[in-house]
N, C-alpha and C positions, 0 to 999 in steps of 0.2 A: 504494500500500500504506500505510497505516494503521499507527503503532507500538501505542496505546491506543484506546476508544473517547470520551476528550475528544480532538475535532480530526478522529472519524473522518469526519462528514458532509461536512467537504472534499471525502473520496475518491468519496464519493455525488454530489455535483454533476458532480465531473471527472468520471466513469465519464457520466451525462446530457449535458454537454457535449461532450464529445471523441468519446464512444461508446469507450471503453476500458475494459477488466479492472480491475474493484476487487478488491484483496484488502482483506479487513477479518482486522488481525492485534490481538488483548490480549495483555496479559501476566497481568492477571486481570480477573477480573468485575465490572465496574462497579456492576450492581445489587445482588449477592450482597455485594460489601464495603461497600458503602450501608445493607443491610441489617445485616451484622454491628454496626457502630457506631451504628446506630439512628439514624440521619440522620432526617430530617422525612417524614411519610409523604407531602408534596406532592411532595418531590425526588425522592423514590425511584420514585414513578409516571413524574415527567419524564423519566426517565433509563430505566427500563424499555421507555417507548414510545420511545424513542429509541434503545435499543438491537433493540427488535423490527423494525422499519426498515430498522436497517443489515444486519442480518444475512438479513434477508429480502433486500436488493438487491445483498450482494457475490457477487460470483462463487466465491471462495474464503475462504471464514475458518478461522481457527489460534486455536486455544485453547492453553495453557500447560500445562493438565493435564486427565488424563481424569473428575476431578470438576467440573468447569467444561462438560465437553462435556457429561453427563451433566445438570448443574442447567440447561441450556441446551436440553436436545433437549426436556424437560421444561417444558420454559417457554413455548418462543415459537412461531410455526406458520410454519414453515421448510423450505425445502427440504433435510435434514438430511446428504444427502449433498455437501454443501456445506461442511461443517462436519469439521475434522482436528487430532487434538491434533496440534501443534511443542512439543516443549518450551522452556524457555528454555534458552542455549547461556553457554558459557563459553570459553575461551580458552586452553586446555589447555595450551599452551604459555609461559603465565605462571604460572597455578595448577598447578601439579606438587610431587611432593615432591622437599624440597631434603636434601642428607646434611648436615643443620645438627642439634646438640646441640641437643633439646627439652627445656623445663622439666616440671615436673608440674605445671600449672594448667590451669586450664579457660578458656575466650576466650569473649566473645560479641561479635559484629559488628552492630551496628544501630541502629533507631531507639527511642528511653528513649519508647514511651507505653505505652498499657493494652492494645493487642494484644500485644504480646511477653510476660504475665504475670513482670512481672520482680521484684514483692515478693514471689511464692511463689519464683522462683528464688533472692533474695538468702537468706530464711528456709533456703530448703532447704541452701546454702553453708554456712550456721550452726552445721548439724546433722553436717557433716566437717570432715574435717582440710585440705579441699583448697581454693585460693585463685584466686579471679577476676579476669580483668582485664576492664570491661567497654569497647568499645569504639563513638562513637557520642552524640548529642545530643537532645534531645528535650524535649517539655514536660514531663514528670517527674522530670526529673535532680535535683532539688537536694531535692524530695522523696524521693527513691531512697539521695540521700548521706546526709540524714539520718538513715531509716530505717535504714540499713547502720551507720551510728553506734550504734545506739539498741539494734540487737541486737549488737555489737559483731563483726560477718560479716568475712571476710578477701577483702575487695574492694576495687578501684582502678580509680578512672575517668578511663582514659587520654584521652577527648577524641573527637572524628573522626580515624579511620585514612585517612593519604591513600592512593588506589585502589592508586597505583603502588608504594607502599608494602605493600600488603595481603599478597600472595605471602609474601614474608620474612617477617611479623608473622605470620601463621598457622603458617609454618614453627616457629616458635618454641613452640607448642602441643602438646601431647599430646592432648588433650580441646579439640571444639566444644562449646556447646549451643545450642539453639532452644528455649524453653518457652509456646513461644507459644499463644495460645487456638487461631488459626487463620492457614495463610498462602496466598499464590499457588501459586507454584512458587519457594520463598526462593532466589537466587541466593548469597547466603552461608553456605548451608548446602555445594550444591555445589562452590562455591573450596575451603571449606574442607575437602569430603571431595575433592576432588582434590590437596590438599595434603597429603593422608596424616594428618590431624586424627581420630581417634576420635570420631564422632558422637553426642551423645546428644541426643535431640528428646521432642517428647510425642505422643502419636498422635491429630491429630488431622489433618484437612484441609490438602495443602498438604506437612508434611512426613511423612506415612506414606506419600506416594506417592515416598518418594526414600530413606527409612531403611526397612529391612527387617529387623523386633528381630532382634537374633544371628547375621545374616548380614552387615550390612554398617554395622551401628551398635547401636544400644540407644536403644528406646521408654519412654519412661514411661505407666503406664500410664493415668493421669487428671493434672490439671492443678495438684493440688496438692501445697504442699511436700513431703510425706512421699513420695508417688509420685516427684520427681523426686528427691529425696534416693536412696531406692531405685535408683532409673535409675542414678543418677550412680556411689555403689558398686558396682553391678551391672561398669561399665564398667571400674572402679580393678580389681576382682578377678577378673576373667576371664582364664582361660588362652588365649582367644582373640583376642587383642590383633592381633597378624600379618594372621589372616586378615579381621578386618574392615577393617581399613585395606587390602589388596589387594583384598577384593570392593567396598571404595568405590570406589578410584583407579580399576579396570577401568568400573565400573559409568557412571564419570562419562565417562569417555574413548569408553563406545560408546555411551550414547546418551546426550549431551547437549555432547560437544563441540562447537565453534565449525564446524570442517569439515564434521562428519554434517550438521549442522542446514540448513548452505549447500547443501551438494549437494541436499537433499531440497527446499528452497526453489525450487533453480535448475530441477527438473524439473517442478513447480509451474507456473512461468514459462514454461516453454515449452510444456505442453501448451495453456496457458492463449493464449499467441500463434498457437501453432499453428490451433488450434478458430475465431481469426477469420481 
């Protein structure tokens, strides 16, 4: 089994050598995130034929989310019943909410570059009363700090969160965000809606498939500051504060727990030894 598609042609040879079950598993799309960032258009061919390949010769593949199965059935000429979203899993049992006194700020967990749209988000912070702590390093950080100087924003960059740390740090939140252009399946999006965090995201790819406006979070509606400004009070003044953070915590705990994702893995496996 395969974690990503770099390293996945390993599992191509062992499966020819050994004569054993490959699974080919992402956690997102090699060519699709290639293409987002505009990589070279020689790579992005290399990596396409190399992705058409593997997914034509595994026996089972796992996509992360149902917009990936979708850019994928679309793409390649595959045996398509081959092909199953997993989501990505978490660990429910570390990410839960804690009965610890939350502040009123807003958190964000990640990596500082031009996918996360983080100068519409610092602008947008500008536009309330309410204060960020951002968490996370990247090549844009000290452009970001000064930026946040410049419009005088209520932001603080805490650094890298260590992992084992994360639980309690989130705990500490009322409000997530995500403002990103585009993502996989963010795994910091669900720690944090399993932590009883109030999610706000922007809808696009990646996280409209895990926030559901006014059911279990608040969308922004496009990617710019005033939309997520919008979002953001949208989330400060709702009466519904309660039920989003319980249709998150539930949401996250039945399908994307660490447990669910094993078992459905583990029958996977067996059919798949069974059949030789």
């Amino acid at each position: 089994k395969s974690n990503q598609m770099d390293g996945a042609w390993s599992g191509v040879i062992a499966k020819k050598l050994y004569n054993v079950p490959f699974i080919n598993r992402t956690g997102y799309t090699l060519s699709l995130f290639c293409k987002r960032k505009n990589k070279p258009k020689l790579k992005q061919l290399i990596i396409e034929k190399i992705e058409s390949i593997i997914f034509d010769m595994a026996d089972v593949s796992f996509v992360s989310s149902s917009q990936d199965k979708h850019y994928l059935n679309g793409k390649y000429n595959f045996n398509k019943s081959t092909l199953s979203v997993f989501r990505n899993y978490i660990d429910v049992g570390l990410f839960h909410p804690l009965n610890t006194k939350r502040n009123n700020k807003i958190v964000f967990v990640g990596r500082l570059d031009k996918q996360k749209n983080l100068f519409n988000l610092i602008e947008s912070i500008s536009n309330t009363d309410l204060e960020l702590d951002v968490y996370g390093q990247g090549e844009l950080e000290q452009e970001l700090i000064k930026f946040t100087k410049s419009i005088n924003a209520k932001i603080k960059f805490q650094g890298v969160a260590d992992n084992k740390k994360l639980p309690d740090i989130l705990n500490q939140y009322k409000y997530y965000i995500l403002s990103s252009y585009y993502e996989g399946m963010p795994k910091t999006l669900l720690e944090a809606m399993a932590c009883g965090c109030i999610c706000i995201g922007t809808d696009v790819p990646g996280i409209n498939e895990i926030i559901r406006d006014g059911d279990n979070g608040i969308l922004a509606k496009n990617l710019t500051s005033e939309s997520i400004s919008k979002a953001l009070k949208r989330a400060i003044n709702t009466d519904n504060k309660e039920v989003l953070i319980k249709n998150g915590v539930s949401m996250v705990n039945e399908r994307y727990a660490l447990k669910v994702i094993a078992q459905k893995e583990f029958l996977i496996f067996r059919e798949l030894v069974n059949d030789r």
